[in-house]
N, C-alpha and C positions, 0 to 999 in steps of 0.2 A: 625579217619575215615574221609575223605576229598570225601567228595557225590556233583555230577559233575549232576546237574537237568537239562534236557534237554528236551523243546519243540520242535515239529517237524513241519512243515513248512505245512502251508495250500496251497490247489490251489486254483490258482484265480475263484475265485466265487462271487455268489453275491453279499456278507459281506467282499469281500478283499479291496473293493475300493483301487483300487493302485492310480490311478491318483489321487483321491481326495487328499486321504493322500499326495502323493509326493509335493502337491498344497502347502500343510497347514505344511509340515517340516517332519514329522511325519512316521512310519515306521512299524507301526502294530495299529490297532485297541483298542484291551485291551491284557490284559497281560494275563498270564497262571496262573490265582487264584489256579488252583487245584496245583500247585505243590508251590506256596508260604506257601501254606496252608499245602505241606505234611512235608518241611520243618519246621512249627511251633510244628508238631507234634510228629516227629522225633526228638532224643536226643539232647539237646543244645550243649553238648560238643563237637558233632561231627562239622564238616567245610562244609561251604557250597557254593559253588557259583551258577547260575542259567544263560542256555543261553537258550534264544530264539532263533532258529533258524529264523524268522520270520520280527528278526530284525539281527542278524549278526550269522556268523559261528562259529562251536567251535575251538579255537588257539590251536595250537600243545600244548602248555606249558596247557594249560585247560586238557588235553587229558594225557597229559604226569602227572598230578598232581593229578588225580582220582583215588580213589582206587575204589570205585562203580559208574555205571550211573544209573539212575533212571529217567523212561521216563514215561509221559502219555500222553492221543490220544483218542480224538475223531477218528470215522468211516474215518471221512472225509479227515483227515488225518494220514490212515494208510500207504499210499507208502511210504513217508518218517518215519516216525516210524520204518518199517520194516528196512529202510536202515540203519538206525543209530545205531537199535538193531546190524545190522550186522557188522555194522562200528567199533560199539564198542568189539566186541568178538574178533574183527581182531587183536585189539588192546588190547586183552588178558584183558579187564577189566569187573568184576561182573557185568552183568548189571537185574536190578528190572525193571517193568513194570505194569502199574493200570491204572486205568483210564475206562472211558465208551469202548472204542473199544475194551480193553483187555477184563474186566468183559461179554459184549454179545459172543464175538469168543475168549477164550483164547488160545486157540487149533493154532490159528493163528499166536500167538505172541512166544508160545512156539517152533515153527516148525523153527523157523529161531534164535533159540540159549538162548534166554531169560532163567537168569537161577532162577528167582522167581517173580511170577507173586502175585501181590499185590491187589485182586480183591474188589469188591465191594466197600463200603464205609470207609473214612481209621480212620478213629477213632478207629472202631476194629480190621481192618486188619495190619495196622502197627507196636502195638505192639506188634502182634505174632511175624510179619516180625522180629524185633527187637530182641528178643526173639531168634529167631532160628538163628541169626547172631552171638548174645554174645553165643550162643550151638555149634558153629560151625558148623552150616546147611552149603554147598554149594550150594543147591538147593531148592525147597519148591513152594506151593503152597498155598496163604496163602484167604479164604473163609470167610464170615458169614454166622451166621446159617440161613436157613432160614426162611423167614419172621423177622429177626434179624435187628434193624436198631440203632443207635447212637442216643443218646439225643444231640444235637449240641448245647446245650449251657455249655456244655464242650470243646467245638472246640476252641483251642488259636487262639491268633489273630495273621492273616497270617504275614510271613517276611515279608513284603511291602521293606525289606532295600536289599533284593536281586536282587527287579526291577530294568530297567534303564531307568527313569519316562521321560524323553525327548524322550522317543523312542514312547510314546501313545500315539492315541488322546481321550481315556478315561482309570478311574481306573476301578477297579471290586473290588465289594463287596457281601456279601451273607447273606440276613435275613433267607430264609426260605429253605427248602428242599421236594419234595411231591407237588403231588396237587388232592385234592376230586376228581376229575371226571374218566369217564374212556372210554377214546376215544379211539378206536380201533387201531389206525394208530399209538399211542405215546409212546415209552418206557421211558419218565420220570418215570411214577408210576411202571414200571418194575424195575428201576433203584433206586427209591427214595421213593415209595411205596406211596398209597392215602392217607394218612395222613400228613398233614403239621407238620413237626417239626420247629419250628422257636429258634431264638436265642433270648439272653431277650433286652430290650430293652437298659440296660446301657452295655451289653457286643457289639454290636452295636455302640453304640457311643466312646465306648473306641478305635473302630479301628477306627473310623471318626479321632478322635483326633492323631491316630496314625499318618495317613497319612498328618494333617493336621502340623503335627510335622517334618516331614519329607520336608514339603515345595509344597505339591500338591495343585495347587488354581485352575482347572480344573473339568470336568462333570465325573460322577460315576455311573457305569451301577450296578444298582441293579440286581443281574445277577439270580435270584430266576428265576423259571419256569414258577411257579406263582404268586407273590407276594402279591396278595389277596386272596390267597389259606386258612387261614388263617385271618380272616378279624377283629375279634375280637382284636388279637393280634399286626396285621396290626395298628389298631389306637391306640393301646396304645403305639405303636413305636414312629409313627407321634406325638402324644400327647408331646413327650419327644424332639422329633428331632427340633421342631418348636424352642423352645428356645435356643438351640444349634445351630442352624442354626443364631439366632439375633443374639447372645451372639458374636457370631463368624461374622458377615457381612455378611452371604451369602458366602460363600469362593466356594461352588460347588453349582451345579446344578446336578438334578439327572432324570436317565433314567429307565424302567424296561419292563418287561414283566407280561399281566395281560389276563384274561379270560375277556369276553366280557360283564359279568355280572357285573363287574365296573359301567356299565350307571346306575343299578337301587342303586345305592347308593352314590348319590349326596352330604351328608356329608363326607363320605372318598375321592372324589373325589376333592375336594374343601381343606381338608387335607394337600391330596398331592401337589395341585399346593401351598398353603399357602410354603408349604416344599420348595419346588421347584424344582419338579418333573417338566420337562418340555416335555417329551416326551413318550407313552405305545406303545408296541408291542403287536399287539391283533392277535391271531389264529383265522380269521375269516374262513377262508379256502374254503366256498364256498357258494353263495346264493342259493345254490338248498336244499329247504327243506329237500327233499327224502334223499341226500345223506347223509345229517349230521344227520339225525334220524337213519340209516341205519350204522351208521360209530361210533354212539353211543356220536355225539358231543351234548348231548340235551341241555346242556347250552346256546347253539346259536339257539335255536328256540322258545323261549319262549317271546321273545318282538321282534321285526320290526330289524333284523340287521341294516339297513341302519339309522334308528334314534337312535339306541344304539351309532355307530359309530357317530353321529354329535352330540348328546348331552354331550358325552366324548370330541369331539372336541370343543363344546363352552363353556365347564369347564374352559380351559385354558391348557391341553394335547394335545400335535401334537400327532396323531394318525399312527403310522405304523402298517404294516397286512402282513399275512402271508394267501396264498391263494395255494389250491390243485388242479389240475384236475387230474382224471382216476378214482374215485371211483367208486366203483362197481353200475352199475345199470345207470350210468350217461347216463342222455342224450343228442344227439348231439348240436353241438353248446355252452356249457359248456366254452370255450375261451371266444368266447362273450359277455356271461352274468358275468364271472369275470371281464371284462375290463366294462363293463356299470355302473357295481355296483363301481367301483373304482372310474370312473369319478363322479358318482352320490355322494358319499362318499366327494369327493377333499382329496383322502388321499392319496400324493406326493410318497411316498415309500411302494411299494406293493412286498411283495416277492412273487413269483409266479414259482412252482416249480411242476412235475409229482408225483405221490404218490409213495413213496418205502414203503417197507416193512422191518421194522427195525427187527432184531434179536430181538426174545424173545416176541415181543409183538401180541397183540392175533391177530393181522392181521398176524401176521406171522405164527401162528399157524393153523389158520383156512385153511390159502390158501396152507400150507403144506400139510394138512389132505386132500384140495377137490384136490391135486396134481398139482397145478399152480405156485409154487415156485420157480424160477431158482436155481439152485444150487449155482452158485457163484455167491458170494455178490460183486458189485465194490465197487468203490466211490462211494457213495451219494453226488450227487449234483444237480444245477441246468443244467448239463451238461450233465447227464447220465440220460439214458430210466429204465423206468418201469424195476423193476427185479421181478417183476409176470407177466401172463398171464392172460390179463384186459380182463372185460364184454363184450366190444367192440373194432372196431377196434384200434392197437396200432397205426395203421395212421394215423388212422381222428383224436387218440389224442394228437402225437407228431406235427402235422398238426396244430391244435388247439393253442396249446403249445407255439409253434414259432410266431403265427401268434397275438398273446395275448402278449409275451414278448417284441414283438417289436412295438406294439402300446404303449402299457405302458410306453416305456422308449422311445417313439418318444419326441426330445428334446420341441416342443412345447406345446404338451399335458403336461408334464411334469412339465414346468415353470409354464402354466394353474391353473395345481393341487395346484402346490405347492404357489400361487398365493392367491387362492380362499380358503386354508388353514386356511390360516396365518388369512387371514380375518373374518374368521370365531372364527379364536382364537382372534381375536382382542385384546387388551388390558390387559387382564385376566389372564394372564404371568407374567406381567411385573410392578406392580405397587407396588411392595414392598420398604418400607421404610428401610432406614439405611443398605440397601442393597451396596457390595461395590465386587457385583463379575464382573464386568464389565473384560472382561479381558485385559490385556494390546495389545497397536498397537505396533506392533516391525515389521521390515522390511518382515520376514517372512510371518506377513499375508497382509502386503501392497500388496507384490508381488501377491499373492493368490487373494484379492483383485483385484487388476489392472489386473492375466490374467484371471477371470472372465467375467471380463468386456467386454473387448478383445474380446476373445472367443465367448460369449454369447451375447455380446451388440454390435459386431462388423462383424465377421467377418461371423455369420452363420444367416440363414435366421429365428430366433429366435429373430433380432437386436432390432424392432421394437417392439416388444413383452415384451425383457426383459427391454430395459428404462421408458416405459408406466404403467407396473407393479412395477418397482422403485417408480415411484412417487404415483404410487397408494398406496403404502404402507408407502410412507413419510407423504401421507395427512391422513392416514386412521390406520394404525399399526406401527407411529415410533420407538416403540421401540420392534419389532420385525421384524426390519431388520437387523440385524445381524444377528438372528438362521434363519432367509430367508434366506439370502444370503449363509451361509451353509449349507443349503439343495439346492439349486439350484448349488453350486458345485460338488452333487453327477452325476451330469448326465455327467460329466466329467469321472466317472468312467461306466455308464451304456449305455454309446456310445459305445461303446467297447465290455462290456459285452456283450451286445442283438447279437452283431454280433457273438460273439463265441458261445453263444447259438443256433445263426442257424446253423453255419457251422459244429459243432461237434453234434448237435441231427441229421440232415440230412446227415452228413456223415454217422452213427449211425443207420440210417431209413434205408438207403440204402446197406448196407452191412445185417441189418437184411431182409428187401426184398428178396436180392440174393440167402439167407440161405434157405428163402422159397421157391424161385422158383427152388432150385437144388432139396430138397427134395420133393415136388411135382412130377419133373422129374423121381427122382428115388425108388417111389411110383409104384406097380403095376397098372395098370389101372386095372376101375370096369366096369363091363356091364351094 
């Protein structure tokens, strides 16, 4: 069987940083862990090759050489999905389908020819799939029961020999799955349920070694939802990884995603910088008390957001955030107080996005029952409005929206942030001995370098700003000018961004406007 894995092509958003990457060589972000991962699980005998659409197209002879495709997709990247599903049937070949998009809308993925849809978690769903292929199934729909979930530390470790490792500028790895809490807005624990399953600690290090086998001496996103979901377990990883990490020179640095409750536990924090975790994505989502008690995020109201957020940053974590407006009940001005607290924070990279309403989860249920729900789901992104019917005006919060985005990613404030950072991470990063992950200078990032410089130190009114915070950081943080100097290549890509934020939500504003003022028109008048 010769299985043709096919990732489907994101829109520019947020997280696509095109410029950046273009900067630094590079041609996607991280790779497609879930389908490395389906291929580990899937029969060895069978053939495999893997294209990222992301990084290149699939070749006639890739097309021509498949007897099955097997696709998985995020929401966010359902257009293309849809097309490749369709590409593929054209071309007369089986194609399977799983992943987060298909699991919340299956109904979606089937309508356009998919002829077995592989849902939920695939430890169990695969080999039914498998299963119904050596039965000669041509079709099927393949489920767990529910409340049903995978112990994952039977999960083999993913192909990593299918990537095309020059194409990232990070790997993905996966400790955990789940996270305890239950925030209104989130379908992880729809998807992965509130209990943290994690992996053990030496099945973990066996892919470390995989990859480290393979020649990867680069940063690794711990791609967990939570990764202190789990915190017990958490350090007994760390406990393990520390020495693996000497033994070995430091060869990576590592990235993740964590709840904000990280600040009250100073020994795990200290852990992970020890590891060398150099970076956490924290779902702050918003300073308004009301909403996050209201939205069910209680985790963030129980200490001072704003000194959770610096005490994690003088740990020795750059701190990134993830920030909402439209929650129910918000009140005006909600932009503002996101961008004040971000300044007050210096936390360089703030995702800042309108609240949607994921499939399946209980904001999604709630506002279907009080009848606020749009019917059709788009994309989700930072591109697309509200698909409910919010408390307040959707004006004043696409209004808000725009007007937040583009302060945020104003190139001065920016440099500011990420200035005042760094500084606060001082030293606390970077003082590990026998440490040899330094990465190599190759012309590649000279160039990247040099049009930094350029760009930033030269040619925009940023000039003066960005040489004065150079040397601020050579007298005060040397050896955190290099992960400086690549965060302050993002605004390379969020120059850009901010602009298509306005012009396609205000395109957006105004075509819903118009809908309203026809349908006012042709409303009866009242006396």
């Amino acid at each position: 069987m010769n299985v043709l894995l096919l990732y489907p092509l994101f829109p520019q958003s947020f997280w696509s940083f095109e410029k950046t990457l273009a900067l630094l060589g590079f041609k996607a972000m991280l790779p497609p862990l879930g389908l490395a991962t389906v291929a580990a699980i899937l029969p060895q005998d069978w053939n495999y090759k893997l294209v990222d659409r992301n990084v290149r197209s699939v070749t006639q002879a890739e097309w021509d050489w498949a007897d099955l495709v097997i696709l998985s997709a995020m929401i966010v990247q359902k257009e293309d999905l849809l097309e490749q599903i369709q590409e593929a049937k054209r071309r007369g070949k089986r194609v399977a389908v799983g992943g987060p998009y298909a699991t919340a809308l299956p109904h979606e993925v089937s309508e356009v020819g998919a002829d077995y849809l592989i849902l939920d978690e695939g430890e169990i769903t695969l080999p039914m799939f498998v299963s119904a292929i050596a039965a000669g199934q041509e079709s099927g729909t393949f489920r767990a029961a529910i409340g049903e979930r995978p112990n994952v530390t039977d999960t083999p470790i993913p192909r990593f020999d299918l990537l095309e490792f020059d194409a990232y500028a990070q790997m993905s790895v996966q400790f955990s799955r789940g996270c305890p809490f239950q925030c209104e807005f989130c379908d992880i624990i729809v998807l992965y349920g509130r209990k943290p399953r994690t992996k053990t600690p030496e099945q973990l290090l066996k892919e470390l070694d995989r990859l480290y086998e393979l020649g990867w001496r680069r940063s690794i996103f711990m791609v967990d939802d939570n990764f202190i979901g789990n915190k017990r377990n958490v350090k007994l990883l760390l406990k393990q990884l520390l020495p693996w990490m000497v033994e070995h020179h430091y060869p990576f640095s590592f990235a993740t995603e964590a709840s904000v409750d990280l600040a009250q536990d100073q020994e795990l924090m200290d852990m992970m910088v020890q590891c060398n975790f150099g970076s956490v994505f924290l779902g702050i989502e918003t300073p308004d008390e009301e909403s996050l008690t209201l939205t069910k995020k209680h985790q963030n109201t129980r200490d001072s957001l704003s000194d959770s957020v610096l005490k994690i940053t003088r740990s020795g974590l750059r701190v990134m955030a993830g920030f909402i407006i439209g929650f129910d009940g918000e009140k005006k001005g909600a932009g503002d107080r996101i961008v004040k607290f971000v300044e007050k924070t210096a936390i360089p990279t703030a995702v800042l996005s309108m609240l949607q309403a994921l499939p399946d989860t209980a904001l999604w249920h709630r506002l279907e029952k009080e009848g606020r729900l749009h019917q059709k789901l788009g994309d989700i992104n930072q591109t697309t409005l509200m698909n409910f019917v919010p408390t307040r005006s959707l004006e004043d919060i696409a209004h808000e929206y725009i007007e937040a985005f583009w302060q945020l990613y104003d190139p001065e404030k920016f440099l500011d942030r990420a200035y005042r950072h760094y500084l606060l991470l001082g030293e606390a990063t970077y003082p590990k001995k026998g440490r040899s992950g330094k990465e190599r200078v190759n012309w590649v990032r000279l160039r990247a370098l040099l049009a930094i410089c350029w760009r930033q130190g030269a040619i925009r009114k940023t000039r003066w700003q960005f040489w004065r915070n150079l040397a601020g950081m050579l007298q005060r943080n040397p050896g955190g000018i290099s992960p400086y100097l690549s965060v302050c290549a993002e605004i390379e890509h969020f120059i850009e961004y901010r602009q298509i934020v306005r012009t396609q939500i205000e395109a957006q504003m105004a075509e819903f406007l118009a809908t309203e003022r026809q349908l006012a028109e042709c409303s009866p008048s009242t006396a």
